[in-house]
C-alpha positions as a Markdown table, in Angstrom:
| # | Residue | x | y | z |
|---|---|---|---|---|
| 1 | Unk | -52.0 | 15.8 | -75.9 |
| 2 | Unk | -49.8 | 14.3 | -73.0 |
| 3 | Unk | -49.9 | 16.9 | -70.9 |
| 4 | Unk | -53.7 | 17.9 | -71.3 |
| 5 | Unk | -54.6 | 14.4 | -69.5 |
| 6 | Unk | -52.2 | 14.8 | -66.9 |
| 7 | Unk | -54.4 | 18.0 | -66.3 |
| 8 | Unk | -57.4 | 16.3 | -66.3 |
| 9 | Unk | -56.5 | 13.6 | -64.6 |
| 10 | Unk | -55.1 | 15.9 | -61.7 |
| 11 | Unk | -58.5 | 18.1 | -61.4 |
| 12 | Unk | -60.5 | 15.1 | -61.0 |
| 13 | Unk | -58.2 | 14.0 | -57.8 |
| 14 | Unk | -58.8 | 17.6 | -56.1 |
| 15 | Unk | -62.2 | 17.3 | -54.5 |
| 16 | Unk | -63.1 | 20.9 | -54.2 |
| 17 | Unk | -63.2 | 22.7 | -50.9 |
| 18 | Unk | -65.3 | 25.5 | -49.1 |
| 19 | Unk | -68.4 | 25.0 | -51.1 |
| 20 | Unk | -71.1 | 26.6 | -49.5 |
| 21 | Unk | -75.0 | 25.7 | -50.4 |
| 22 | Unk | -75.9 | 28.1 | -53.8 |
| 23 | Unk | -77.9 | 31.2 | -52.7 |
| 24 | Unk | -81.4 | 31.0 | -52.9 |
| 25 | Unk | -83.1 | 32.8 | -56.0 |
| 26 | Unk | -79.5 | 33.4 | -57.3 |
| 27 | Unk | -78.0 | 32.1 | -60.6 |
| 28 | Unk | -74.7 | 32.1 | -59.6 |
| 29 | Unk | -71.9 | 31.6 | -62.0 |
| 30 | Unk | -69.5 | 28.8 | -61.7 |
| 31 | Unk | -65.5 | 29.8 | -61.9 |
| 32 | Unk | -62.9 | 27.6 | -61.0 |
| 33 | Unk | -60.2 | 28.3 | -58.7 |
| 34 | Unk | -56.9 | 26.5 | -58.4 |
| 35 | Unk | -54.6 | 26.8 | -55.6 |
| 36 | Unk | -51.0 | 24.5 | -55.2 |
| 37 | Unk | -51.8 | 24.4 | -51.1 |
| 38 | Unk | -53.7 | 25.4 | -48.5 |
| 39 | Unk | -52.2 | 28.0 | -46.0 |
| 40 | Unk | -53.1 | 30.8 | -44.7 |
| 41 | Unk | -51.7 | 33.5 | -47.7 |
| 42 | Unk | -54.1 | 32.1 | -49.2 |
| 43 | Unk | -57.0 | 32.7 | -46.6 |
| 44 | Unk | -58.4 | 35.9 | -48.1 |
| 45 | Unk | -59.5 | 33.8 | -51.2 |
| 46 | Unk | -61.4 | 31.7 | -48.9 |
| 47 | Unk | -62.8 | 34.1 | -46.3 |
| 48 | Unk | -63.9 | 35.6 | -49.6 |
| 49 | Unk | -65.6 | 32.1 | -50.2 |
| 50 | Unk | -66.9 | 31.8 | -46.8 |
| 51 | Unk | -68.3 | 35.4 | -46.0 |
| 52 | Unk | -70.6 | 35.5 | -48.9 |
| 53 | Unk | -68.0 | 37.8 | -50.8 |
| 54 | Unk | -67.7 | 36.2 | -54.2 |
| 55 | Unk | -71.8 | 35.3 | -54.1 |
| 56 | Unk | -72.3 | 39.2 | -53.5 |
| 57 | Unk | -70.7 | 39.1 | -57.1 |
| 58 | Unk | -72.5 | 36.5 | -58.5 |
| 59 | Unk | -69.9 | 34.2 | -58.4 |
| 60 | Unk | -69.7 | 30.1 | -57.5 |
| 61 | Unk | -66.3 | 29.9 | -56.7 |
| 62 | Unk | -65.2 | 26.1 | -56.9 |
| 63 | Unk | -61.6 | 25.9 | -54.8 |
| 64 | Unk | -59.1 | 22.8 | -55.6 |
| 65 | Unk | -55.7 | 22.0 | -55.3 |
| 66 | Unk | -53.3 | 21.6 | -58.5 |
| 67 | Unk | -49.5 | 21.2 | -58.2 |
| 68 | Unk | -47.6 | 24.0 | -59.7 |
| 69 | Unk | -46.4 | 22.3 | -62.7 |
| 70 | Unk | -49.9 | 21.6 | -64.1 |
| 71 | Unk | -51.6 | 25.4 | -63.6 |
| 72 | Unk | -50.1 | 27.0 | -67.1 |
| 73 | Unk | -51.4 | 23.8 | -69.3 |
| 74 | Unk | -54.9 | 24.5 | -66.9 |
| 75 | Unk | -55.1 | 27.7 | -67.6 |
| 76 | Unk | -54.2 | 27.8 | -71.1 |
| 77 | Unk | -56.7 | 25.4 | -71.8 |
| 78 | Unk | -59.6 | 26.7 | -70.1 |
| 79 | Unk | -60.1 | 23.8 | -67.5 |
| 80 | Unk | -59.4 | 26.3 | -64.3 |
| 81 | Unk | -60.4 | 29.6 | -64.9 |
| 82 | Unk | -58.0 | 31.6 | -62.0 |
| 83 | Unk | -55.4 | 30.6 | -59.8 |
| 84 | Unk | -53.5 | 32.0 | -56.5 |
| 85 | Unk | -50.3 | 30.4 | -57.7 |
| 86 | Unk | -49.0 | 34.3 | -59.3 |
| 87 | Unk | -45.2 | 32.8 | -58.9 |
| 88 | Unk | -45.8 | 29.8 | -61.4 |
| 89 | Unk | -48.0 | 32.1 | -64.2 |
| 90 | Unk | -45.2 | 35.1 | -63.9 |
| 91 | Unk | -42.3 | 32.8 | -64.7 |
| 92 | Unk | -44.9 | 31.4 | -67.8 |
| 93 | Unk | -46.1 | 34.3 | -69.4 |
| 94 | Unk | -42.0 | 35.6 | -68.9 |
| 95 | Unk | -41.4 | 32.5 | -71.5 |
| 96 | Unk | -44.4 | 33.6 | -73.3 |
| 97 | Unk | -47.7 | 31.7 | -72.5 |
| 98 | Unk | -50.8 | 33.9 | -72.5 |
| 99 | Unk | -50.8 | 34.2 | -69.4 |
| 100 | Unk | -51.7 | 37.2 | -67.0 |
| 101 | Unk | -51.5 | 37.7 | -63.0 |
| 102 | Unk | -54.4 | 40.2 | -61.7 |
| 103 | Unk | -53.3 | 41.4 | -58.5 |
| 104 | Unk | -50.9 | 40.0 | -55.4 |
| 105 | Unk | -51.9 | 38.9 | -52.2 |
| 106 | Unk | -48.4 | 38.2 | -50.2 |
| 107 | Unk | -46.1 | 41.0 | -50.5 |
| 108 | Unk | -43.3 | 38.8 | -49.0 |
| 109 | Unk | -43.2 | 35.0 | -48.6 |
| 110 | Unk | -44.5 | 34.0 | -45.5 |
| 111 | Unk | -42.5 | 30.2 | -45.9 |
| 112 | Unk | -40.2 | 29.7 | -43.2 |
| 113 | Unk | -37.3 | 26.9 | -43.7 |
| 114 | Unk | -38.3 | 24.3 | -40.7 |
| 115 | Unk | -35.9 | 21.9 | -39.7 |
| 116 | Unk | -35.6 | 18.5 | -37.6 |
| 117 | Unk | -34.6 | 19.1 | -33.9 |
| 118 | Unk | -30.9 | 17.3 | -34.3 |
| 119 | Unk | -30.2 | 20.3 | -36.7 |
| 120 | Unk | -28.4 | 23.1 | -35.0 |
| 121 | Unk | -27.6 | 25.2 | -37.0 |
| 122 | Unk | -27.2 | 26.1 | -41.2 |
| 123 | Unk | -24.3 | 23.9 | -41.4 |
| 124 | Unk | -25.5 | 20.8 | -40.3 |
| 125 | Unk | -27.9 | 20.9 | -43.6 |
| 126 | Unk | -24.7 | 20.0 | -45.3 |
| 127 | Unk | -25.1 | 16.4 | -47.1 |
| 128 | Unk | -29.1 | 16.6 | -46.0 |
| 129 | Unk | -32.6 | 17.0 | -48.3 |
| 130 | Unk | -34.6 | 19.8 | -47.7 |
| 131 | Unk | -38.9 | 19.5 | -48.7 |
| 132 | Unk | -40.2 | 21.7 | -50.8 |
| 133 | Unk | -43.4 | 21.6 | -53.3 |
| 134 | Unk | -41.6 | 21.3 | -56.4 |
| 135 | Unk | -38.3 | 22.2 | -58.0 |
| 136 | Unk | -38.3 | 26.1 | -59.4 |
| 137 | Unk | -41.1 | 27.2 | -57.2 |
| 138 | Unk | -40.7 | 30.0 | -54.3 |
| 139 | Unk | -40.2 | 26.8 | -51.8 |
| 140 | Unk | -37.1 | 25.7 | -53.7 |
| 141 | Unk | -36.1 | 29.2 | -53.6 |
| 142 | Unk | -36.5 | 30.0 | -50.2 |
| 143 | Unk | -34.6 | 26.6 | -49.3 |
| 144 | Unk | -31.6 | 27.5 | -51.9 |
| 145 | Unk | -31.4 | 31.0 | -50.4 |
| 146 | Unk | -31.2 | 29.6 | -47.3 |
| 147 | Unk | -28.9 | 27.5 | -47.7 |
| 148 | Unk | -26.8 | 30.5 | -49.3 |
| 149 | Unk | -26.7 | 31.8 | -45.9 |
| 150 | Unk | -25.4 | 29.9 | -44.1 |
| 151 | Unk | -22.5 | 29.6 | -46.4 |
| 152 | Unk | -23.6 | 26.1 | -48.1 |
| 153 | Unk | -23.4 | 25.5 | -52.2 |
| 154 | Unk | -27.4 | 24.9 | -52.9 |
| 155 | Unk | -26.2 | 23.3 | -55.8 |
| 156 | Unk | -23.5 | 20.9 | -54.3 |
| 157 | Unk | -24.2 | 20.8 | -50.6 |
| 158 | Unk | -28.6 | 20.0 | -50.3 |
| 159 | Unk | -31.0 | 18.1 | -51.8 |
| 160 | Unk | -34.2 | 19.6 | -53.3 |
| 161 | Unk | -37.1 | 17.2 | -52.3 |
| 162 | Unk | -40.0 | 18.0 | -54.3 |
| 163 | Unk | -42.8 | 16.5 | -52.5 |
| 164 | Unk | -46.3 | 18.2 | -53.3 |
| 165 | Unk | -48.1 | 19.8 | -50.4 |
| 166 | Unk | -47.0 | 20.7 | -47.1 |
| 167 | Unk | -48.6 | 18.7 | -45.3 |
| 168 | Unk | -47.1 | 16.2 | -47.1 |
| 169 | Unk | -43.0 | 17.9 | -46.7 |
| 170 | Unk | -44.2 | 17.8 | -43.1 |
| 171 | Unk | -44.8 | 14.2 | -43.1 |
| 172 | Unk | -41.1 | 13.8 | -45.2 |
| 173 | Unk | -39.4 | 15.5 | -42.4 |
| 174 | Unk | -41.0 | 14.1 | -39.3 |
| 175 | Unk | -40.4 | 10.6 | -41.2 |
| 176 | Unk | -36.9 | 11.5 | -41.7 |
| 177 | Unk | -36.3 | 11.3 | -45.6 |
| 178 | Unk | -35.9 | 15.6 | -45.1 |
| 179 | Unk | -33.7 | 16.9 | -42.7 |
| 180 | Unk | -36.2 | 20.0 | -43.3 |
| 181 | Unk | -39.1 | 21.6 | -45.0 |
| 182 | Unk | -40.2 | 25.1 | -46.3 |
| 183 | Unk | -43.7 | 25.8 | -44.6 |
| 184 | Unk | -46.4 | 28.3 | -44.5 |
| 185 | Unk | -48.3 | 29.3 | -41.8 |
| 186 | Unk | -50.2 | 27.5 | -40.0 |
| 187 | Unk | -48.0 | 24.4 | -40.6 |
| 188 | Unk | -44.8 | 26.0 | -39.6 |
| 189 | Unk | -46.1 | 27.2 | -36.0 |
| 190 | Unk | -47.9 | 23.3 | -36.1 |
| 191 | Unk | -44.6 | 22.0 | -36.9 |
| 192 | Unk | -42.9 | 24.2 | -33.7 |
| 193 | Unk | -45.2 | 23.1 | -31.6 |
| 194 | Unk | -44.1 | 19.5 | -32.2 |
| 195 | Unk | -40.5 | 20.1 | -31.6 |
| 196 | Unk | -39.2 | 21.2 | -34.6 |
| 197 | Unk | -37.3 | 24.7 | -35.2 |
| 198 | Unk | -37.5 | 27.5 | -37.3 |
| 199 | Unk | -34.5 | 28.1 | -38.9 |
| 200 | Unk | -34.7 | 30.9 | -41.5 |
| 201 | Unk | -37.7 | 33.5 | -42.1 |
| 202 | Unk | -38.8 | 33.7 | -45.8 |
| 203 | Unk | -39.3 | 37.2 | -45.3 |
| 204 | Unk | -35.7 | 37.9 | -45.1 |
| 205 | Unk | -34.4 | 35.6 | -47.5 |
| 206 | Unk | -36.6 | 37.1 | -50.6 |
| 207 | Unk | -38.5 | 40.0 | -51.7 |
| 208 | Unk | -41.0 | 38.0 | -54.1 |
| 209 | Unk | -44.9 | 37.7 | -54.9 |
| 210 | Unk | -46.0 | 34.4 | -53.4 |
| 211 | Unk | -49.7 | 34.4 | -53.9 |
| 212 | Unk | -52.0 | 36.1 | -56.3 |
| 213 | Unk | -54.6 | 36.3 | -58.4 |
| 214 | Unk | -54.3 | 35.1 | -61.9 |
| 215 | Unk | -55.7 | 34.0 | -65.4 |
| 216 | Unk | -55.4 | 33.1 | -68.9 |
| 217 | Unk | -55.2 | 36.1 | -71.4 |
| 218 | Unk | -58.2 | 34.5 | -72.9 |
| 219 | Unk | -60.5 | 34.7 | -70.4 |
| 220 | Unk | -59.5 | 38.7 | -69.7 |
| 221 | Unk | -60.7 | 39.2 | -73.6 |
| 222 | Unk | -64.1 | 36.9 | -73.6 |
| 223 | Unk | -64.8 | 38.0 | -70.3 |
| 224 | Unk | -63.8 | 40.6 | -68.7 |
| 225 | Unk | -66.8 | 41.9 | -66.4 |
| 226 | Unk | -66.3 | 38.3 | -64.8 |
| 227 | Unk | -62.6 | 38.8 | -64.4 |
| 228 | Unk | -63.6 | 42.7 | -62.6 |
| 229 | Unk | -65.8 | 40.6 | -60.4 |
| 230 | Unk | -63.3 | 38.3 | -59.3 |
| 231 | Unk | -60.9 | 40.7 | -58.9 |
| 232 | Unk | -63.2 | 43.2 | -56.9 |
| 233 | Unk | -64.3 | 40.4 | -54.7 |
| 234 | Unk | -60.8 | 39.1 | -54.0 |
| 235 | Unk | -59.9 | 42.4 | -53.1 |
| 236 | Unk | -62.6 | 42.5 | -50.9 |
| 237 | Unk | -61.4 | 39.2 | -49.4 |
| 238 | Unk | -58.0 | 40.6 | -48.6 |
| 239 | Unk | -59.7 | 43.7 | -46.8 |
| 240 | Unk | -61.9 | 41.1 | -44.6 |
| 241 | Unk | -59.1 | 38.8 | -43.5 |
| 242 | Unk | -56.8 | 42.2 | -42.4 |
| 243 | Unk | -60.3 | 43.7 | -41.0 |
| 244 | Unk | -62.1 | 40.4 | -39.3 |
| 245 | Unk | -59.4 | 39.1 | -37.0 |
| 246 | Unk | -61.6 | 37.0 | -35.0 |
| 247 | Unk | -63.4 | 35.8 | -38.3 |
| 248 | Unk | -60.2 | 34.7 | -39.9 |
| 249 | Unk | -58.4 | 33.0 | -36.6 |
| 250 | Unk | -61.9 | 30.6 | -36.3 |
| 251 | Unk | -62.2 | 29.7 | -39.7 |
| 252 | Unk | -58.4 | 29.2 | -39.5 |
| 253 | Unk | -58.8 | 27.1 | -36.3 |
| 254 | Unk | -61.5 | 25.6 | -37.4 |
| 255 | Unk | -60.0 | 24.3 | -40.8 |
| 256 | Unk | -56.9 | 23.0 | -39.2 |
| 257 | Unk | -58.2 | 22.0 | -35.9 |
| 258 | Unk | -55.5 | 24.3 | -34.1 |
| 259 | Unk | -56.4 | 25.4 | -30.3 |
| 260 | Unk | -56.9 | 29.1 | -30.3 |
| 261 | Unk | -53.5 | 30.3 | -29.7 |
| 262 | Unk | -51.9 | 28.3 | -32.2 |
| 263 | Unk | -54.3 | 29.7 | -34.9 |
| 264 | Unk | -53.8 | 33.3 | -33.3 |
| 265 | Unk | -50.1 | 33.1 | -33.6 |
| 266 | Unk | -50.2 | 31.6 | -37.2 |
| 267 | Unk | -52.7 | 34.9 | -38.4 |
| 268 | Unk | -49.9 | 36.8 | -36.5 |
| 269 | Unk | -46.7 | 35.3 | -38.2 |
| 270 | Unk | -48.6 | 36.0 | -41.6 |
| 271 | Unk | -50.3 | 39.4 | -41.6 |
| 272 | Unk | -47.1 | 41.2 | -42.0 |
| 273 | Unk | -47.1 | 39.8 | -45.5 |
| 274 | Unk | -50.2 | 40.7 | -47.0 |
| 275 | Unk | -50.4 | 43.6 | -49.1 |
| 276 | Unk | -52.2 | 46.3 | -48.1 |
| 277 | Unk | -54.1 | 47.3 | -51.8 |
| 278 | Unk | -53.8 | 44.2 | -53.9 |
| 279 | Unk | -50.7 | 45.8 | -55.5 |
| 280 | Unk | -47.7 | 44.0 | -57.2 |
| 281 | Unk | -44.2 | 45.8 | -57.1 |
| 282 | Unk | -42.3 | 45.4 | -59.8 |
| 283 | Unk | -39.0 | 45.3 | -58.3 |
| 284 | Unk | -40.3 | 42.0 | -56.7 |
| 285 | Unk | -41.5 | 40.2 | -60.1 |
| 286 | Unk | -38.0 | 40.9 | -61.5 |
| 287 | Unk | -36.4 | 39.5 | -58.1 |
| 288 | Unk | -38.6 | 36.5 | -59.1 |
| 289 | Unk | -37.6 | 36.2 | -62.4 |
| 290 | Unk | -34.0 | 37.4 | -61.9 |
| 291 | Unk | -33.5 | 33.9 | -59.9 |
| 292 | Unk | -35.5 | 31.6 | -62.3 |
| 293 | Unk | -32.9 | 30.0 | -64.6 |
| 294 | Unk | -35.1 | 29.7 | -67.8 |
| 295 | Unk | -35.4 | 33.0 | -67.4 |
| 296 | Unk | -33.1 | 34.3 | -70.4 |
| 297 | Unk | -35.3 | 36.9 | -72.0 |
| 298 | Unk | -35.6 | 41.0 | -71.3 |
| 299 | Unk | -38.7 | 41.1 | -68.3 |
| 300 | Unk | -41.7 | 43.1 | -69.7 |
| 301 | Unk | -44.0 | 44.0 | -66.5 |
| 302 | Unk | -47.0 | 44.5 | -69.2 |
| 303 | Unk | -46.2 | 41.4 | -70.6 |
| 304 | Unk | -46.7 | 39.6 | -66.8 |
| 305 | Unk | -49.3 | 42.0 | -65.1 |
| 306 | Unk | -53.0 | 43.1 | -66.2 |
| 307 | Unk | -53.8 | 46.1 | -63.6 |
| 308 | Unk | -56.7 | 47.8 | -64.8 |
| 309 | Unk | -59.2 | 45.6 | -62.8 |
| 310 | Unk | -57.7 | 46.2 | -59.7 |
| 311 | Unk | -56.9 | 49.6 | -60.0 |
| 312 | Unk | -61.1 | 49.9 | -61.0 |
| 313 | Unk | -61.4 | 47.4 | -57.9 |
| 314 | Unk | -59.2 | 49.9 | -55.8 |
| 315 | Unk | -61.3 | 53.0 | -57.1 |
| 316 | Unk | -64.7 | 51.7 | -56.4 |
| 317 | Unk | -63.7 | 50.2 | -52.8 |
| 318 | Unk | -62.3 | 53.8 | -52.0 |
| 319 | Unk | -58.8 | 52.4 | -51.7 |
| 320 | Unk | -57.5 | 54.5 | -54.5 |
């Protein structure tokens, strides 16, 4: 099958990341973890990683990058066993794929819409592309809604530059080809800090999920007391990253080789949009869906969500 090599192909590309030495006298079991980029919503999956979390579980968590357009087919077929990318399985188990997302991690999107320094102001995006990861994900959304504001067609009046990673939209825009980019933290503050402006907040553009935990509706049936690990872990993971400032900010520096304020400010810009329990609203899946144009079909939260592990999670952590 076509896209079944494009899979493959894709997850042998992503070296994995964060990979620790196995614990001695453990027999850790190996799950794979898929994540579209690297910022810093995504942190409480890898403090998880780094703090010894997911080996308290007994878990080998292997953490690689897949673009958002190949995670359903990865999924589905068993060749990534969880993802963070809750936006792109929500709008595919809405058309129907077995699909199911665990628990959220973002309660609002932390992207900001980061523009060249010549652009003053909404209007001037008139005519110009904007970088984003791919077209239909949250960063084409937070673009078009921006746009939106500031009175432009998103249709008619901008370009929607699917590019991949951010590192590699901020690349697109520093080389000109964008007249902006939708960033996360850390690479928005990195992006400031090199002359470039902030022009819109995500935060008060959309009320979506940007980042959760996810999986096939296969591997909650075969296994589910490795999906309540990987859930109670991640949770855990959340808690450390909102409990271990210091903690997160050095790994954070460390892993994008920011001076210390720069990775203070970027934990600062982004802890606002963490949830506090692992909990998903539901008003915020249907915003999500409500915008998708394929969506065409009656939403059915049950149909998108699996909550009993977290709510066990949340029970045995004291958070419920």
């Amino acid at each position: 099958m076509r896209w079944m090599s494009r899979v493959t192909i894709a997850l042998a590309l992503c070296a994995p990341f964060f990979t620790p030495p196995p614990a001695s006298g453990q027999a850790l079991e190996k799950v794979h973890l898929s994540m579209p980029t690297k910022n810093l919503l995504v942190w409480p999956f890898v403090m998880a990683k780094e703090a010894g979390i997911y080996r308290d579980e007994g878990l080998e968590v292997e953490i690689s990058l897949l673009r958002s357009n190949l995670v359903p087919a990865a999924l589905t077929s068993g060749e990534v066993d969880y993802t963070t990318n809750a936006e792109t399985v929500i709008r595919a188990a809405h058309q129907g794929l077995p699909l199911r997302t665990l628990m959220a991690i973002g309660a609002k999107p932390t992207l900001s819409l980061i523009v060249r320094p010549e652009i003053a102001s909404g209007k001037d995006l008139k005519g110009k592309a904007i970088a984003v990861s791919a077209p239909g994900t949250i960063t084409a959304q937070i673009a078009r809604e921006a746009a939106r504001s500031f009175g432009l067609d998103p249709d008619r009046d901008i370009t929607i530059l699917g590019v991949g990673d951010q590192q590699v939209r901020l690349q697109a825009m520093s080389a000109g080809s964008a007249a902006g980019a939708v960033l996360d933290p850390p690479m928005d503050v990195i992006a400031i800090s090199k002359g470039f402006k902030r022009l819109a907040w995500g935060r008060d553009l959309l009320d979506i999920p940007q980042v959760g935990l996810s999986t096939s509706l296969k591997k909650i049936t075969d296994r589910p007391d490795q999906v309540q690990r990987m859930v109670r872990a991640t949770l855990r993971g959340l808690l450390y990253v909102m409990r271990h400032r210091s903690e997160t900010v050095e790994s954070l520096a460390k892993e994008y080789r920011l001076e210390r304020p720069l990775a203070e400010a970027s934990y600062e810009a982004v802890l606002g949009s963490f949830t506090k329990n692992g909990n998903m609203s539901p008003t915020s899946i249907r915003n999500l869906l409500l915008q998708d144009p394929k969506g065409g079909r009656e939403i059915s939260i049950e149909k998108l969500v699996e909550p009993r592990f977290l709510e066990q999670a949340q029970r045995e952590l004291g958070l419920k």
